[in-house]
C-alpha positions in Angstrom: -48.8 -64.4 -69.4 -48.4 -68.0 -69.4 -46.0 -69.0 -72.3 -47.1 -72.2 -74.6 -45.5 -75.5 -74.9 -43.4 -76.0 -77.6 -41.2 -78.6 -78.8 -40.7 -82.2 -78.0 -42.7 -84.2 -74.9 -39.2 -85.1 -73.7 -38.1 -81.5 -72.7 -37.9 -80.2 -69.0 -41.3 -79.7 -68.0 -42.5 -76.3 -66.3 -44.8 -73.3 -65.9 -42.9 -69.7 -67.1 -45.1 -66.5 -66.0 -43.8 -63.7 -68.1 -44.9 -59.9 -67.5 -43.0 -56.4 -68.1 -43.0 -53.6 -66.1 -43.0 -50.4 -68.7 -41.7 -47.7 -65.9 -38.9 -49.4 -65.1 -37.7 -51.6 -68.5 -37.5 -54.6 -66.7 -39.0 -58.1 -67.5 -39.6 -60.6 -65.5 -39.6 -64.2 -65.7 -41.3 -66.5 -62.4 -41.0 -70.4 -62.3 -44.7 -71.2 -61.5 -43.9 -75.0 -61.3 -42.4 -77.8 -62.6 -38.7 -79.4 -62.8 -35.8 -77.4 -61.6 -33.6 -75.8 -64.6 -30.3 -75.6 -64.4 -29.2 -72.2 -65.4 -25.9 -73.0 -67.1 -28.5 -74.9 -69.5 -31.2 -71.8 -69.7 -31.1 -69.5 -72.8 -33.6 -66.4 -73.2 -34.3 -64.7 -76.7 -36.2 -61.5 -76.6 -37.6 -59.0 -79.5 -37.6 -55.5 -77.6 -40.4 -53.9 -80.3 -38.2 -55.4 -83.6 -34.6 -55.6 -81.4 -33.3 -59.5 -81.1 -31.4 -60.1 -78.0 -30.3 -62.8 -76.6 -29.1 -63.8 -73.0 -26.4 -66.8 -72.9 -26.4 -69.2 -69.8 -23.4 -66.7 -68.5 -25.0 -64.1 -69.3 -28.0 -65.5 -67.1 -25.9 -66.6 -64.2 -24.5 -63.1 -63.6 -27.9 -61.7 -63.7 -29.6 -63.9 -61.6 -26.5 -64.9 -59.6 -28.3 -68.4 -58.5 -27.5 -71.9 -60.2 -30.6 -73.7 -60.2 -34.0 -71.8 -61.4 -36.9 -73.6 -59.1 -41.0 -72.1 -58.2 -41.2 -68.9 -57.2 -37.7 -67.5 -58.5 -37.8 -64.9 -60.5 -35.1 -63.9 -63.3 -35.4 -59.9 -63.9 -34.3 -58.7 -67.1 -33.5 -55.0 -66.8 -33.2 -53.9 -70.9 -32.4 -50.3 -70.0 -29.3 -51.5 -68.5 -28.8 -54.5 -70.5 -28.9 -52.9 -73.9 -29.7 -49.5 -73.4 -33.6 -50.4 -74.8 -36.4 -48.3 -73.4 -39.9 -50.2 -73.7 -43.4 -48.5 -74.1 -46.6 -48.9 -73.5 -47.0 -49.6 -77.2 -44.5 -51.5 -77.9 -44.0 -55.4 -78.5 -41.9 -57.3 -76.7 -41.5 -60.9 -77.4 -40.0 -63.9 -75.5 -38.7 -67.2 -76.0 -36.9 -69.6 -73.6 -34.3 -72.4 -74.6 -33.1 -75.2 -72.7 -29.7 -76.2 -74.4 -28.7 -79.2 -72.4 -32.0 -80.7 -74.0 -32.0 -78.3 -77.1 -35.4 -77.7 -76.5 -38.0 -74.7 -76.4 -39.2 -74.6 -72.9 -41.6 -71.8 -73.7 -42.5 -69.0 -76.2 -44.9 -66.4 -76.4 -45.8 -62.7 -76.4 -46.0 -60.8 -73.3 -46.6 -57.1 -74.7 -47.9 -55.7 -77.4 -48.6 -56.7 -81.1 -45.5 -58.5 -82.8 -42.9 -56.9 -84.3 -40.4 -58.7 -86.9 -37.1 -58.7 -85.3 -34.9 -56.7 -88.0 -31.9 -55.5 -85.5 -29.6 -57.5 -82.8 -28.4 -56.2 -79.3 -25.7 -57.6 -77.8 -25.5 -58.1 -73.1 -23.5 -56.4 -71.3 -24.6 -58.7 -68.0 -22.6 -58.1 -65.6 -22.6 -59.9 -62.5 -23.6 -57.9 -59.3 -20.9 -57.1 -56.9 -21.0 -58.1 -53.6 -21.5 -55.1 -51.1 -18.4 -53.4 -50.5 -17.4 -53.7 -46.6 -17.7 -50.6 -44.7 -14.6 -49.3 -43.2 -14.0 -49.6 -39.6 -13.6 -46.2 -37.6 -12.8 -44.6 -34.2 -15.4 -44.4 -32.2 -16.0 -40.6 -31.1 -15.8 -40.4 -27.3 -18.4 -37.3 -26.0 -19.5 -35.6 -22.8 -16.6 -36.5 -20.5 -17.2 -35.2 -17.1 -17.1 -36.4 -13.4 -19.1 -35.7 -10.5 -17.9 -34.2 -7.5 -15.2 -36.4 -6.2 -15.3 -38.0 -2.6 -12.6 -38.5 0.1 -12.1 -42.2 -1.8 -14.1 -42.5 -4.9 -15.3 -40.5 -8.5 -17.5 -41.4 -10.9 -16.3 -40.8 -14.3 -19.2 -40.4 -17.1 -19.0 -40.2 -20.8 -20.4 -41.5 -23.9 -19.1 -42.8 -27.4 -21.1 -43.3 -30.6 -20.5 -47.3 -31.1 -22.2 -49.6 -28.7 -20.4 -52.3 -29.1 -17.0 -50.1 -28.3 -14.6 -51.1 -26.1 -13.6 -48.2 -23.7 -10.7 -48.1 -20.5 -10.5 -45.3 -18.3 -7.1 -44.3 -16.8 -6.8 -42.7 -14.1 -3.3 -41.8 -11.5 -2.1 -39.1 -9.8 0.3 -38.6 -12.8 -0.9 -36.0 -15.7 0.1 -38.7 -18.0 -1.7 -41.7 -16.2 -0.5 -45.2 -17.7 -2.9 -47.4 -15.3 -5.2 -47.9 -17.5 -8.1 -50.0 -16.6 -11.1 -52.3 -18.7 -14.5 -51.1 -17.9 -18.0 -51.7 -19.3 -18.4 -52.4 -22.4 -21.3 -52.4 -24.8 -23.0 -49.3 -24.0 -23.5 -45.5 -25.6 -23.2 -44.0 -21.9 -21.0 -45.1 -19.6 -20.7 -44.2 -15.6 -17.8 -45.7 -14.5 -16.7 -45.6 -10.1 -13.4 -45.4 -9.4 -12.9 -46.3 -6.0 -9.6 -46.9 -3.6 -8.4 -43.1 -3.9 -6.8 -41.3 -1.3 -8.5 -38.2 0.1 -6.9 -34.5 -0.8 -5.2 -35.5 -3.8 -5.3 -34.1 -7.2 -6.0 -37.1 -10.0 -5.7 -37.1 -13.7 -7.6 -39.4 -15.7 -8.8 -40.0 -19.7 -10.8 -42.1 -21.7 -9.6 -44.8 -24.5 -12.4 -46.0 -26.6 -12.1 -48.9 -29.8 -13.9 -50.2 -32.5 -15.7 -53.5 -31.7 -14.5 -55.1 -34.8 -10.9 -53.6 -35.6 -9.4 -52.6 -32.5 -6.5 -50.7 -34.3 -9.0 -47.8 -35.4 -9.1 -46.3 -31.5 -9.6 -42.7 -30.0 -7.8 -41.1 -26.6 -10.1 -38.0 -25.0 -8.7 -35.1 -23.1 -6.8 -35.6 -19.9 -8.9 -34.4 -16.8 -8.6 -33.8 -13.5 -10.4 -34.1 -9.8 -9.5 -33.4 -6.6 -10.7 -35.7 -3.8 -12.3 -34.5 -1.0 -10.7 -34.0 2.7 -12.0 -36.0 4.9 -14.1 -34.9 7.9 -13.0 -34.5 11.0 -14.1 -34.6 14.4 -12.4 -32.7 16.9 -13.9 -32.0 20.7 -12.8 -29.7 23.5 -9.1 -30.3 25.4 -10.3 -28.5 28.3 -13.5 -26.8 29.6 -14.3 -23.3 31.8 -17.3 -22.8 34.1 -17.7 -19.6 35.6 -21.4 -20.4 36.4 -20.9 -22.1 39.4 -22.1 -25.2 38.0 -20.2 -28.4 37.0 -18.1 -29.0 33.4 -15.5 -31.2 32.5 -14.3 -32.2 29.1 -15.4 -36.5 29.6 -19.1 -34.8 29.9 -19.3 -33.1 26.5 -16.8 -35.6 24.3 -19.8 -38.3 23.8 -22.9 -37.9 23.6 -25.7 -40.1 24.8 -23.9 -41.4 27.5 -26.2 -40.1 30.7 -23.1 -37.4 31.5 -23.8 -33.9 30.6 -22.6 -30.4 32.1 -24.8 -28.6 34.5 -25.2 -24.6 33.7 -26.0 -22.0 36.9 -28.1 -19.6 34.4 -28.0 -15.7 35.3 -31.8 -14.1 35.7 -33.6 -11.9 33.3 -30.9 -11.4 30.4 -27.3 -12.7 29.2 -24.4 -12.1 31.5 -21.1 -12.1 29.3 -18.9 -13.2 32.0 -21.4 -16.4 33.4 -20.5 -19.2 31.1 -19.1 -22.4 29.9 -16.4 -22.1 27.9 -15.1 -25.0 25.7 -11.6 -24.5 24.0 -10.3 -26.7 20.9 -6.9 -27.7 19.9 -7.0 -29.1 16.4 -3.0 -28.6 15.7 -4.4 -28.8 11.3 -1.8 -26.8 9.3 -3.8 -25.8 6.5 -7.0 -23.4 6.5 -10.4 -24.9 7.1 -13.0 -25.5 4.4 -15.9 -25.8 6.2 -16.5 -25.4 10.2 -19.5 -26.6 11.9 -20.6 -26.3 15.4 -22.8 -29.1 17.0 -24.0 -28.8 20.3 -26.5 -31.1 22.4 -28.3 -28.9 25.4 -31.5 -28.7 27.1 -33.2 -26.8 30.0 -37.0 -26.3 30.0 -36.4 -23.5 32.3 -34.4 -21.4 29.5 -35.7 -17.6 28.2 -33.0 -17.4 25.8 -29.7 -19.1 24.9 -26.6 -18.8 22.7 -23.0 -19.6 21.8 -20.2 -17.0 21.8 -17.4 -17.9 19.1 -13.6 -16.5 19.4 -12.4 -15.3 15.8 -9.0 -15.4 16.4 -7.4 -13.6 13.3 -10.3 -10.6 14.2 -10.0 -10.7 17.9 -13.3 -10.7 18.7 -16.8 -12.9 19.5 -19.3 -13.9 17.3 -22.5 -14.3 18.7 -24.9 -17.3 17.1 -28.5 -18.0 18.7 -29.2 -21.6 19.8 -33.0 -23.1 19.9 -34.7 -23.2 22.6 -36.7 -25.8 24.3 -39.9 -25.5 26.6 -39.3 -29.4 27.8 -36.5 -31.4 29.3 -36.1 -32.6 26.1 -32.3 -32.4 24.0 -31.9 -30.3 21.3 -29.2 -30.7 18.8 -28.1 -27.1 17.2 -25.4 -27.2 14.6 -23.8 -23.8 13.5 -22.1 -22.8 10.4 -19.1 -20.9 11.8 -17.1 -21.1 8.3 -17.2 -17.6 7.1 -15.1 -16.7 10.1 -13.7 -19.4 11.3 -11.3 -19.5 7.9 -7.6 -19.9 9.1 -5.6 -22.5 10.4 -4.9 -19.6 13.2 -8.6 -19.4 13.6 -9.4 -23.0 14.2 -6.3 -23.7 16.4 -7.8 -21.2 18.9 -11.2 -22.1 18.3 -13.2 -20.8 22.0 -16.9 -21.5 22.0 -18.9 -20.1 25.3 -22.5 -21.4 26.1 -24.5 -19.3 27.6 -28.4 -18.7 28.8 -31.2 -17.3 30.9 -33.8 -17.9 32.8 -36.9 -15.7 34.8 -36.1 -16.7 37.7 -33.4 -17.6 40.2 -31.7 -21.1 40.5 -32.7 -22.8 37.3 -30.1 -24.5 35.1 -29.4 -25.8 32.1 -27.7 -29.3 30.7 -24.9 -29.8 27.6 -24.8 -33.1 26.8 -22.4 -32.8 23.6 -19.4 -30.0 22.0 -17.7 -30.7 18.8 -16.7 -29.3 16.2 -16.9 -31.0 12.5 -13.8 -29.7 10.2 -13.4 -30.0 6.2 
């Protein structure tokens, strides 16, 4: 509904859609053109189906919270609210709009229903709409704190917090209450973090700090958690060498490999003989038991039926016998053996003996060892 004119031709000139919306009591006022009104100089009169109420230029203000009224605003009137007025699909509800700066009618008209003589008054209880309340800062919740197996130097520490713009530090030192604490990447959910510059075989203690983005006093601490580097390999070949094949070995032939020296192995005919061999004996002087114990040898010998290693368990007193592959060509073939399930004592891998030994069909062949260690963890 367009309202009409009324009043003198001097007064502020514009276009006033009215409409009401029955479900939810409101009515609605758009500027569909013309001058801007100042609200502090805009008074609305309504008759809610024979109710007179009237909304003040204050009243105005803290309803539609804007000071100048221009095209396309809209005021919205809610009467429930207002006055406590329901409005019907039958009912009338009238409206008329003042300017009191120019104390003119701007516009007047019907927009529902068939009049009704006003014979009550309503007073506003317009309140201005509060600004939204600020939500209050809080810790960010630090989750899924875990680290994945640790090497000789380095961890990486994972977790995740529920802010993404968290700040977070990870502390980590070989003291259960570490104090190093360190800035890391920031701005993610899920963070994987490397920690490098450790030393190997130690135990290390380490937690997360994580807080909020805005207020840094709201902050969280996790749990305190621990790693233990890894040992470091190491690489230990023979301090002396046996033949009692009638061949040649000497420990510079086996202690690098690739370098054109190599043993040369007399083998026996048609089946092992337990007392032709090379023997290679190890001296590692480590104090503490052996995690893991590996075996590498580089041999060859095209002329070999069968071949194998014989390793001394000290702490058992006896040999353990482990098959080697064999090779058709003059080719080298490196075997590495698992020894660790015996070979589990520092008394053990200070005696550590290892014998080579192989066949062949017939007389006078031999066979080559190019390379002996053994790799220690």
């Amino acid at each position: 509904i367009v309202f009409s004119y009324e009043g003198p031709a001097d007064r502020p000139q514009a276009d006033i859609d009215g409409w009401v919306d029955v479900g939810t009591e409101t009515v609605y006022f758009r500027h569909g053109g013309g001058e801007l009104i100042d609200v502090k100089d805009l008074m609305i009169m309504l008759n809610l189906n024979g109710t007179s109420v009237e909304l003040s230029p204050a009243d105005l203000a803290s309803i539609y919270g804007n000071p100048g009224w221009g095209l396309g605003d809209t005021i919205e009137i809610d009467t429930l609210d207002e006055w406590g007025i329901t409005i019907g699909e039958d009912d009338y509800v009238g409206a008329t709009i003042v300017h009191t700066g120019a104390g003119v009618v701007i516009q007047t008209g019907t927009l529902l229903g068939d009049e009704v003589v006003a014979t009550a008054t309503a007073t506003a209880t317009a309140t201005a709409t509060p600004p939204p309340t600020p939500s209050t800062p809080t810790a960010p919740e630090i989750t899924g704190v875990y680290n994945d197996a640790p090497g000789t130097t380095s961890v990486v520490v994972n977790y995740a917090v529920n802010q993404s713009d968290a700040g977070t530090r990870v502390a980590c030192g070989t003291d259960p209450s570490p104090g190093n604490w360190s800035l890391w990447d920031n701005g993610t959910l899920v963070h994987n973090v490397a920690i490098s510059g450790l030393t190997e075989s130690r135990t290390y203690y380490y937690g997360v700090y994580a807080y909020n983005g805005t207020d840094p006093s709201y902050y969280s601490n996790s749990s305190i958690y621990n790693f233990t580097t890894a040992e470091a390999t190491r690489i230990f070949t023979p301090t002396s060498v046996v033949d009692t094949s009638g061949g040649d070995a000497t420990v510079a032939q086996v202690n690098v490999g690739g370098d054109g020296t190599y043993t040369t192995y007399n083998m026996p005919k048609s089946g092992f003989d337990d007392l032709i061999y090379q023997q290679f004996n190890f001296t590692t002087g480590l104090a503490d038991a052996p995690a893991q114990v590996l075996l590498r040898i580089n041999h060859t010998g095209k002329e070999v039926k069968d071949v194998k290693i014989r390793v001394w368990d000290e702490d058992a007193s006896t040999w353990h016998d482990e098959a080697l592959t064999k090779t058709k060509t003059d080719a080298w073939l490196l075997d590495e053996v698992n020894v660790s399930t015996y070979i589990d004592s520092a008394n053990d891998i200070n005696n550590l003996v290892v014998r080579y030994e192989s066949y062949a069909n017939q007389d006078n062949k031999e066979a080559y060892i190019d390379y002996v260690v053994v790799d220690v963890s």
